[in-house]
C-alpha positions as a Markdown table, in Angstrom:
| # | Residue | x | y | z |
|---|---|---|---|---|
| 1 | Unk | 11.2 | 4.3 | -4.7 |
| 2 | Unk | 12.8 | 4.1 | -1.0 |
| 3 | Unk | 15.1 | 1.0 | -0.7 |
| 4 | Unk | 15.5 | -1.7 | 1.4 |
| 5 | Unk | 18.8 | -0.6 | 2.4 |
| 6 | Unk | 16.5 | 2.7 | 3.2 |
| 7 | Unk | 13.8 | 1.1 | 5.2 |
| 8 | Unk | 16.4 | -1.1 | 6.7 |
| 9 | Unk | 18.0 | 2.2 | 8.2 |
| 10 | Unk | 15.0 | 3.7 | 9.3 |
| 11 | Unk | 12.7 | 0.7 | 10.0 |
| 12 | Unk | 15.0 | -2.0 | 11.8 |
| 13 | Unk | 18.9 | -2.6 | 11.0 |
| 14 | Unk | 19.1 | -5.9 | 10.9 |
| 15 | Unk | 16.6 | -6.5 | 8.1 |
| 16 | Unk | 19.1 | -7.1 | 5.1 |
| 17 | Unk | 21.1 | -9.5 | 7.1 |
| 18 | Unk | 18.1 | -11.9 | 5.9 |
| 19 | Unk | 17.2 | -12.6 | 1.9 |
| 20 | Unk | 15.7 | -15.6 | 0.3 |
| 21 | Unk | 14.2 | -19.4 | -0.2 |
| 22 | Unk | 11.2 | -20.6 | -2.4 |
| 23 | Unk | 9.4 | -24.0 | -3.1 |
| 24 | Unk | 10.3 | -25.5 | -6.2 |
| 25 | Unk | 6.7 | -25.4 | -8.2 |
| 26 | Unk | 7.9 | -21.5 | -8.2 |
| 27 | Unk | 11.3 | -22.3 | -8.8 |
| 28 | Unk | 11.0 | -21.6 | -12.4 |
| 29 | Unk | 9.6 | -18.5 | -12.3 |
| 30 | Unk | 12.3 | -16.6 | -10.7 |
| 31 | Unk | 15.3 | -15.4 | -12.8 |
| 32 | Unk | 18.7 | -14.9 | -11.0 |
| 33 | Unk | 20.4 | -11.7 | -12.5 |
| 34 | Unk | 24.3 | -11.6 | -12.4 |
| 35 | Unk | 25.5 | -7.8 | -11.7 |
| 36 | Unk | 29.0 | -7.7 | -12.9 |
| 37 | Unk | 31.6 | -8.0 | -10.1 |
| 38 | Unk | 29.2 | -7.5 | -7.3 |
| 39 | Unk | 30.1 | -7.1 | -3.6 |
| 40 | Unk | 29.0 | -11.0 | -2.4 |
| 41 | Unk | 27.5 | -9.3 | 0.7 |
| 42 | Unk | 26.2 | -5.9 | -0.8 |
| 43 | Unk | 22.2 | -6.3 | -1.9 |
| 44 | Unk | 21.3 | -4.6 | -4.9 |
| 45 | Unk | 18.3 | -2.1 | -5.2 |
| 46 | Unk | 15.9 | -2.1 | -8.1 |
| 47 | Unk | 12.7 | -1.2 | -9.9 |
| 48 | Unk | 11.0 | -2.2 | -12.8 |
| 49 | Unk | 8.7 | -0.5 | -15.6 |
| 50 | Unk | 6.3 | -1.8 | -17.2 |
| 51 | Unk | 8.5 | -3.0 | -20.4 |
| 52 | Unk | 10.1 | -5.1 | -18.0 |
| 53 | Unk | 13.4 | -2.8 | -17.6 |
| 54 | Unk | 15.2 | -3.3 | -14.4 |
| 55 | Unk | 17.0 | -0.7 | -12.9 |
| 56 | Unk | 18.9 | -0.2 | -9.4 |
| 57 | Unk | 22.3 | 0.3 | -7.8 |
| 58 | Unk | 24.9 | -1.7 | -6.1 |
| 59 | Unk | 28.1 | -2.3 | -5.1 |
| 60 | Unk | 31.6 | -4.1 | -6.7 |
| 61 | Unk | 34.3 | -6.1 | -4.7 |
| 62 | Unk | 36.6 | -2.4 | -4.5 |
| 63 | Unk | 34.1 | -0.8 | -3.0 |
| 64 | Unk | 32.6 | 1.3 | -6.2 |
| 65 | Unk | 29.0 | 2.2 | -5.7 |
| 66 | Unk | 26.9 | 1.6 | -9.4 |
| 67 | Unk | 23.8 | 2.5 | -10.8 |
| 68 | Unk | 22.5 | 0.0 | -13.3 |
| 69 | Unk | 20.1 | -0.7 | -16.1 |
| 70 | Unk | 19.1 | -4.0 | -17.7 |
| 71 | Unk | 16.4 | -4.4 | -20.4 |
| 72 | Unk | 14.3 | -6.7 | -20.7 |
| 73 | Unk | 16.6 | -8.6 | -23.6 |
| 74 | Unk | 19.2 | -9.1 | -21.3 |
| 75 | Unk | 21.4 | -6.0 | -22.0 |
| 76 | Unk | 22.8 | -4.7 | -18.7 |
| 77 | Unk | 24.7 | -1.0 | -18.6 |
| 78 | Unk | 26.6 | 0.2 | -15.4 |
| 79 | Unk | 26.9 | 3.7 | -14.9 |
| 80 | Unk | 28.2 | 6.4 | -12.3 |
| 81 | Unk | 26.7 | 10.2 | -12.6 |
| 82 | Unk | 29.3 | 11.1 | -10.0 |
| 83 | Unk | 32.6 | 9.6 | -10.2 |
| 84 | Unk | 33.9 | 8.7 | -6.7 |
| 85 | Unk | 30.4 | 9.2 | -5.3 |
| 86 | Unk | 27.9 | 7.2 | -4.0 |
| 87 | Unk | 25.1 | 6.3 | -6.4 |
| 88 | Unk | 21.7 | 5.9 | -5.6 |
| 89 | Unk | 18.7 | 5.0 | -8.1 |
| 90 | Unk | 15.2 | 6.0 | -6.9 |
| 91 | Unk | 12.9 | 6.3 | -10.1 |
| 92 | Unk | 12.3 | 4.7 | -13.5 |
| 93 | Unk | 9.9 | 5.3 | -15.8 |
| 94 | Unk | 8.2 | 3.5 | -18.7 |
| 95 | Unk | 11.1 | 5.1 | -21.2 |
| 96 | Unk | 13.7 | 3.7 | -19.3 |
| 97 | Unk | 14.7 | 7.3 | -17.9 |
| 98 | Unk | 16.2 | 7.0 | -14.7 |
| 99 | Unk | 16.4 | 9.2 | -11.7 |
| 100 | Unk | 18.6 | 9.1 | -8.5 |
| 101 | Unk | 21.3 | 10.8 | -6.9 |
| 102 | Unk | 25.1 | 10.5 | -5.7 |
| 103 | Unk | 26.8 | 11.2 | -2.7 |
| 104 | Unk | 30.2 | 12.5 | -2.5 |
| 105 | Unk | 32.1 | 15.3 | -1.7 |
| 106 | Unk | 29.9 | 18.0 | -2.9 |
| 107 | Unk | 27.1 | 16.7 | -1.1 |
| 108 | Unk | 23.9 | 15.2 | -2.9 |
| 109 | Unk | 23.8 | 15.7 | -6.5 |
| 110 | Unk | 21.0 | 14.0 | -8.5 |
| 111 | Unk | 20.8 | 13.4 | -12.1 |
| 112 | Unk | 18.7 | 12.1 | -14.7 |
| 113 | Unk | 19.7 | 9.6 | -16.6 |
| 114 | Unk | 17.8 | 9.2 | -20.2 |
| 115 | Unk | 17.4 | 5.8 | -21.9 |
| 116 | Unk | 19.8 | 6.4 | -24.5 |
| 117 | Unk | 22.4 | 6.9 | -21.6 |
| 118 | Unk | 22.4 | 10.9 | -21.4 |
| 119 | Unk | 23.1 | 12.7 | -17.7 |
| 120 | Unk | 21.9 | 15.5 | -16.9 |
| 121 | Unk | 22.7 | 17.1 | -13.3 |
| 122 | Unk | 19.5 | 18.8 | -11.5 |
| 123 | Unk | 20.3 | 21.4 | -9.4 |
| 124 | Unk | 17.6 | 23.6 | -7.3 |
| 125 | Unk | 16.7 | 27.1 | -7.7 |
| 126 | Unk | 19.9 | 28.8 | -6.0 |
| 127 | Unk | 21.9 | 25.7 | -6.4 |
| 128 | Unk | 21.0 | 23.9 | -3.3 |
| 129 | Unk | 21.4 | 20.0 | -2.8 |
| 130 | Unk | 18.7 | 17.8 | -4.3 |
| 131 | Unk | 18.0 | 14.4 | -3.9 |
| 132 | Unk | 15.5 | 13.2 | -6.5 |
| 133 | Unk | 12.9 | 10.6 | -4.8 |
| 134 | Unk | 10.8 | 9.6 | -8.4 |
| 135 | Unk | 10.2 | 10.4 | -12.1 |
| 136 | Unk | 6.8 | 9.2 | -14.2 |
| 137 | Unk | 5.7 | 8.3 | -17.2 |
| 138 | Unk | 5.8 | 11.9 | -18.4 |
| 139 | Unk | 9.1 | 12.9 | -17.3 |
| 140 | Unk | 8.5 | 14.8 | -14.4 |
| 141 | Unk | 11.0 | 13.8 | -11.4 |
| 142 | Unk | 10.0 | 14.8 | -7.7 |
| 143 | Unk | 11.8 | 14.9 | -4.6 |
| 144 | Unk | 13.5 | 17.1 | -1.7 |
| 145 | Unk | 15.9 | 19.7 | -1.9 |
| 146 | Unk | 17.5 | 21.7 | 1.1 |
| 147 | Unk | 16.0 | 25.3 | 1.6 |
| 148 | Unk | 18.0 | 27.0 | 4.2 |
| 149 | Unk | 17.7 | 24.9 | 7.3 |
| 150 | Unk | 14.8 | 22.8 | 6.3 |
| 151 | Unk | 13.9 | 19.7 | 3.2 |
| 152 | Unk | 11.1 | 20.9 | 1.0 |
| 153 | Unk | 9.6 | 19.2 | -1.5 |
| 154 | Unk | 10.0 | 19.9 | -5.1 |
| 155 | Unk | 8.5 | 19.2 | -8.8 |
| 156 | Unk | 10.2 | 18.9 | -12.0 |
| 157 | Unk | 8.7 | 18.9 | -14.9 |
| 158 | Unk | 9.8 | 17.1 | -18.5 |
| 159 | Unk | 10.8 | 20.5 | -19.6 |
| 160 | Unk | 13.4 | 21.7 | -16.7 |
| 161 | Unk | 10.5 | 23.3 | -14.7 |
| 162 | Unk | 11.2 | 23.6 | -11.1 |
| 163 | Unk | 8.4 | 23.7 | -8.4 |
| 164 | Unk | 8.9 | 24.0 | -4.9 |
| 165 | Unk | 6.8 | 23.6 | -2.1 |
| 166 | Unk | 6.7 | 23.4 | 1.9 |
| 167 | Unk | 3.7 | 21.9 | 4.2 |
| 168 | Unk | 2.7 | 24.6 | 6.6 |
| 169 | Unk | 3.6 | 24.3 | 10.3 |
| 170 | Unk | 5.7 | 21.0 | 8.9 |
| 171 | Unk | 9.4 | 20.7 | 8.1 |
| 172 | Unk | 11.6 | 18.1 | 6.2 |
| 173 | Unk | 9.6 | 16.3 | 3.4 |
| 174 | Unk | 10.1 | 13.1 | 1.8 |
| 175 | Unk | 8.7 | 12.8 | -1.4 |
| 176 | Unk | 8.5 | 8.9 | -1.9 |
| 177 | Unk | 6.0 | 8.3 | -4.7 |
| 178 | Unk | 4.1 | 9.9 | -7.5 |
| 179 | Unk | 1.9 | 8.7 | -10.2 |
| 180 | Unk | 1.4 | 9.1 | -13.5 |
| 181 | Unk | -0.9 | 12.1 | -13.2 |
| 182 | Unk | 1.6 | 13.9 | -11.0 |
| 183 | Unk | 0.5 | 13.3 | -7.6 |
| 184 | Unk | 2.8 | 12.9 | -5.3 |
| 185 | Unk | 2.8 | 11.1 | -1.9 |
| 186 | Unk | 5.7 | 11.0 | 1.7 |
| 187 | Unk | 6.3 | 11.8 | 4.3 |
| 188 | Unk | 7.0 | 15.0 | 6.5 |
| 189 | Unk | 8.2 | 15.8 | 10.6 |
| 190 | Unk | 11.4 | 13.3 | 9.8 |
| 191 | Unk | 8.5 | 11.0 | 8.8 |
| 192 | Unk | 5.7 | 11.3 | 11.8 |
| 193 | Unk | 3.2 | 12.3 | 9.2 |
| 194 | Unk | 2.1 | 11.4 | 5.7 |
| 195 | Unk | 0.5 | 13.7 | 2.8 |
| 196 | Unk | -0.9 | 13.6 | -0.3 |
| 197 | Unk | -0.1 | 16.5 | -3.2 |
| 198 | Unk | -2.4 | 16.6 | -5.7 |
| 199 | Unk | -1.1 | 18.1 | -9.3 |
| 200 | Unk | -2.5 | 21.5 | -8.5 |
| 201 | Unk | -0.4 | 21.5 | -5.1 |
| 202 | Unk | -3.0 | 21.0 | -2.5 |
| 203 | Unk | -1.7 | 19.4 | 0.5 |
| 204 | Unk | -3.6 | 16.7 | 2.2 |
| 205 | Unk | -2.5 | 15.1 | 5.5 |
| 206 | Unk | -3.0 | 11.8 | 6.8 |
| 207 | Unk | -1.7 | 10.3 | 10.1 |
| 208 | Unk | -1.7 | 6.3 | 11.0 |
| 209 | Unk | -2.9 | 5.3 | 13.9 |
| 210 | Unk | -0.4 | 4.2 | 16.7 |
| 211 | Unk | 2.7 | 5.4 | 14.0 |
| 212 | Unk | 5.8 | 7.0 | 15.2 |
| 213 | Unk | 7.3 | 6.7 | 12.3 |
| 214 | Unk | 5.6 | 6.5 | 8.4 |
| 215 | Unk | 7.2 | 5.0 | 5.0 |
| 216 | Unk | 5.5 | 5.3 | 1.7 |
| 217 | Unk | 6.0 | 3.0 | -0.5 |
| 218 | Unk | 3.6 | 3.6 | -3.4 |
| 219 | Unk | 0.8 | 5.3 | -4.5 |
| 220 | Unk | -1.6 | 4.5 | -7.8 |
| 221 | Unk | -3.0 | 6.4 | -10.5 |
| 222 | Unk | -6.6 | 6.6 | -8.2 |
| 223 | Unk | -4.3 | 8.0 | -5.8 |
| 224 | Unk | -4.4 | 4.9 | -3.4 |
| 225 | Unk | -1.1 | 4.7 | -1.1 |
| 226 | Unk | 0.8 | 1.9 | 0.4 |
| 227 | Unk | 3.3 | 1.7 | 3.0 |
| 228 | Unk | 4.5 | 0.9 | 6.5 |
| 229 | Unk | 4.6 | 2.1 | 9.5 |
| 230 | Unk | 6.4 | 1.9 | 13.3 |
| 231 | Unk | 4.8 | 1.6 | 16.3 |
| 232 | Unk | 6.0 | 2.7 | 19.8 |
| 233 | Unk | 7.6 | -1.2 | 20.4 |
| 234 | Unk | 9.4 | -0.5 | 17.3 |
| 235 | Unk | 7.8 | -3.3 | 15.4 |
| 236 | Unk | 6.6 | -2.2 | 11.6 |
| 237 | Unk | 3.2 | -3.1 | 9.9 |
| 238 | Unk | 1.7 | -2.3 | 6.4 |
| 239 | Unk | -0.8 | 0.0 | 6.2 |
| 240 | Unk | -2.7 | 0.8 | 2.6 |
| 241 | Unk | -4.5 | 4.6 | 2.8 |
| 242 | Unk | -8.4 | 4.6 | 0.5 |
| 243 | Unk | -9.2 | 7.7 | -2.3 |
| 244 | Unk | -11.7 | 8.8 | 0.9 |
| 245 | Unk | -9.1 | 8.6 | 3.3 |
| 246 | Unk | -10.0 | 5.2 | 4.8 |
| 247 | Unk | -6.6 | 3.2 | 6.5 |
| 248 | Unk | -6.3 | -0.1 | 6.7 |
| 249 | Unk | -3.7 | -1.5 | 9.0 |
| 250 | Unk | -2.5 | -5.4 | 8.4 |
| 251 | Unk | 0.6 | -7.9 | 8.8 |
| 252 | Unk | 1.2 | -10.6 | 6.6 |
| 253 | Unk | -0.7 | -13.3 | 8.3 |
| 254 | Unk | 2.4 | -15.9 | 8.6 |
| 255 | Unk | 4.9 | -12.9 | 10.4 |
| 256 | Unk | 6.5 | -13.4 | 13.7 |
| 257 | Unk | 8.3 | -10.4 | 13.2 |
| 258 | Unk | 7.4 | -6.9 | 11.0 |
| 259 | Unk | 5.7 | -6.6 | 8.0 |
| 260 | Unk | 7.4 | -4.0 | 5.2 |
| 261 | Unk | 5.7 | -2.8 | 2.1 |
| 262 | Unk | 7.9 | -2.2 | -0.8 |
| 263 | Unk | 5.9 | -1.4 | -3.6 |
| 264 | Unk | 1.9 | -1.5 | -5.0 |
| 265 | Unk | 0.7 | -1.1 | -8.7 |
| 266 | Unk | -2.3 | -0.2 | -9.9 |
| 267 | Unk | -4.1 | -3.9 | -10.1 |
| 268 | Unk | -4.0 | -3.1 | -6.1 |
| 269 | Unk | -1.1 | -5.5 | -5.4 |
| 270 | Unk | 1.2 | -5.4 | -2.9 |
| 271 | Unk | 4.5 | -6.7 | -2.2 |
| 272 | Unk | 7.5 | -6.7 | 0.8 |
| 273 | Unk | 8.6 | -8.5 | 3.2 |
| 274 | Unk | 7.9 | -10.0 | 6.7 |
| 275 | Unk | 10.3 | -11.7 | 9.3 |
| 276 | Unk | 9.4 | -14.9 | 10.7 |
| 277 | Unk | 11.0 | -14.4 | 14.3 |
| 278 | Unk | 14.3 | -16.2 | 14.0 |
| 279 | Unk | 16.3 | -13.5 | 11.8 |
| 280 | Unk | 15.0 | -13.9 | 8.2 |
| 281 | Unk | 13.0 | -12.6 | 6.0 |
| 282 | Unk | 10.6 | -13.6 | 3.6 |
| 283 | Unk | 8.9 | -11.8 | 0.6 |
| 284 | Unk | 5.3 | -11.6 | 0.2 |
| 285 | Unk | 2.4 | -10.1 | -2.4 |
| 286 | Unk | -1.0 | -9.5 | -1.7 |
| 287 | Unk | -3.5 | -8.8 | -4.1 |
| 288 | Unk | -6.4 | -6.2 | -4.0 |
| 289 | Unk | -8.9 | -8.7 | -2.3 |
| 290 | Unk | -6.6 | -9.5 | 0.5 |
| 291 | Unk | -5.5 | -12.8 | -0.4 |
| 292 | Unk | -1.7 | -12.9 | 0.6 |
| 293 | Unk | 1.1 | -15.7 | -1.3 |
| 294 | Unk | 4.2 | -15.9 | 0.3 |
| 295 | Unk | 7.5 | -15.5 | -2.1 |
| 296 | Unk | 10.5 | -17.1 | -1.4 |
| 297 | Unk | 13.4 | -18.1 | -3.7 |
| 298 | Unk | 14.5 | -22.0 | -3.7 |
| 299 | Unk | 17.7 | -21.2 | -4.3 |
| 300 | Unk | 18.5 | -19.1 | -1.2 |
| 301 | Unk | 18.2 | -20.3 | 2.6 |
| 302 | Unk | 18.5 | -17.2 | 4.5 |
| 303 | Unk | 15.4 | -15.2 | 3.5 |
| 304 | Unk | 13.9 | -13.3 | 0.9 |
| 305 | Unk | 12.6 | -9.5 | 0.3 |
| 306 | Unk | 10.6 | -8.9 | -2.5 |
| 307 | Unk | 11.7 | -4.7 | -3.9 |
| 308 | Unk | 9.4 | -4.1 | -6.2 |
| 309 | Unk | 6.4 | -4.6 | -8.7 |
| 310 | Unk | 6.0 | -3.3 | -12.1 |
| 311 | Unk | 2.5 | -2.5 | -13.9 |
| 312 | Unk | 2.7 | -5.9 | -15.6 |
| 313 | Unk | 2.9 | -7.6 | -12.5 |
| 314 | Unk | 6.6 | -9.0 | -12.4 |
| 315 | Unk | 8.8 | -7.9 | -9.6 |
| 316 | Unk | 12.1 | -7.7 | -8.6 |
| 317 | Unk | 13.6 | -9.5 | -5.4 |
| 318 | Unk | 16.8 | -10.5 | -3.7 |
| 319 | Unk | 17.7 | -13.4 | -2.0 |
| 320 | Unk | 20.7 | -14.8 | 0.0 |
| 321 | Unk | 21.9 | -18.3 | -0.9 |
| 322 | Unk | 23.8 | -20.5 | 1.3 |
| 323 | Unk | 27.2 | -19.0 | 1.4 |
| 324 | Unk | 25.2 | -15.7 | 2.1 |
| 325 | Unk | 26.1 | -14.1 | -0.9 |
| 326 | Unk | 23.1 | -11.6 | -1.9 |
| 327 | Unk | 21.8 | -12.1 | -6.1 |
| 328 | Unk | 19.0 | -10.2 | -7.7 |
| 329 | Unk | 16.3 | -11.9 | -9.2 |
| 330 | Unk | 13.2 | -11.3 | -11.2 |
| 331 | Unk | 10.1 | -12.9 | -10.7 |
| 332 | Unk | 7.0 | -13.2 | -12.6 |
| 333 | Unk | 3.6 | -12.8 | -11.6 |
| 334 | Unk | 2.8 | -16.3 | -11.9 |
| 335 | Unk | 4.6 | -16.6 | -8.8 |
| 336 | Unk | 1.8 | -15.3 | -6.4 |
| 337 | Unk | -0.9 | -17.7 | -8.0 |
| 338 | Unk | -3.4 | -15.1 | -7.9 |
């Protein structure tokens, strides 16, 4: 899972400066979710499984970055893999096994984090630098580590196996999705291109039209994939790639300003965010059929961005209320109206 702080980076600074407002028939379905002595300013990052298990990182008032996990009962545990580092959550799986990595002075280290709270560091053939992008169902964790001068891809399975692989005539690969039959979808050429790696390891490539730079978001179990992409006027659209290849391009129909994709499940619905011209943001879903609902939290007034959707249908958001100060929220499916 690629975060908005991520896709903020790469797909437009000024993205996170926005987050949040809704109309009150939604009101109640959005749940506001207190992080314990959160930076006011500092959004959190999350996912959620399909057991309704939240799980991200963020920062406290000193400056400490966290990874978190909060189940569905309410239960919230802060943890750092790295003391001193930087932690970063990218995967969660139905078990509640989490997957990221930290920064710090020894460079990227990634861990896996079981649901009973167990770490364990993962380190590449050699002991290079890994930066886990995603972990299943199954167990299997995939993501980049650094091979000489260059990012290959890699695949971890349950039982400490480690795969590598390259793209030929490419060079540093993203790994930003996988599914639950270990396929696995990014991005490669500092994200010019996408690809597709089936279980097996064949490669197949897939370029958006007009993109100069690519961000995958998703990809289901029938191997459809989801994500945005920048154009050459540095303005970023959604674009959803078909089993036979087929790319669809779109922008929420109510955006002034880009359109992000931030997640997809396998019901064919889609959620992210678009800007409405004037500096904020507002979340969105759109279901298999094209039908789009706009998602904003009523108790923020500077924008909302929708993170993430589980298999159920919930998702997870952020929003920015009046004083500016960033809170995490879940919101059910009900929301969308579909």
């Amino acid at each position: 899972m690629r975060t908005l702080q991520t896709i903020a980076s790469t797909l437009g600074g000024g993205m996170l400066l926005a987050l949040a407002a809704t109309s009150g028939a939604q009101a109640q379905a959005w749940l506001t979710i207190d992080l314990p002595d959160a930076d006011q300013y500092s959004p959190a990052s999350a996912g959620m499984n399909a057991n309704s298990t939240i799980a991200g990182t963020y920062s406290t008032t000193d400056g400490t970055s966290l990874g978190f996990v909060r189940t569905s009962d309410g239960t919230l545990t802060t943890f750092a893999p790295v003391q001193g580092g930087t932690t970063n959550v990218t995967g969660l799986n139905k078990k509640g096994d989490v997957t990221g990595f930290a920064f710090s002075q020894s460079g990227a280290q990634s861990y896996l984090r079981t649901a009973d709270g167990q770490i364990t560091m993962l380190t590449a053939p050699g002991g290079g630098n890994v930066s886990a992008g995603c972990i299943n169902d199954s167990g299997t964790i995939a993501g980049s580590f650094l091979n000489n001068s260059s990012f290959d891809g890699f695949v971890r399975t349950a039982d400490g196996t480690f795969t590598s692989f390259k793209i030929k005539g490419g060079h540093t690969i993203y790994v930003d999705a996988l599914s639950n039959k270990g396929v696995i979808a990014g991005t490669y050429d500092n994200g010019l291109h996408g690809y597709l790696r089936g279980k097996a390891g064949k490669i197949t490539r897939f370029d958006v039209s007009g993109a100069i730079y690519l961000n995958v978001a998703a990809i289901t179990n029938d191997n459809v994939i989801a994500g945005s992409y920048q154009d050459s006027s540095y303005k970023t659209h959604a674009f959803i790639r078909q089993v036979d290849g087929t790319i669809t391009t779109f922008d929420e129909p109510d955006a002034s300003g880009s359109t992000y994709v931030t997640g997809m499940n396998d019901d064919g619905t889609i959620v992210g965010s678009y800007g409405d011209g004037i500096g904020r943001l507002h979340g969105y879903a759109r279901n298999a059929l094209g039908v789009f609902a706009t998602l904003d939290d009523s108790l923020g007034t500077n924008g909302t961005g929708i993170q993430h959707i589980s298999p159920n249908g919930k998702m997870v958001a952020t929003y920015t209320d009046t004083d500016r100060t960033v809170h995490l929220a879940r919101v059910n499916a009900a929301a969308t109206g579909f």
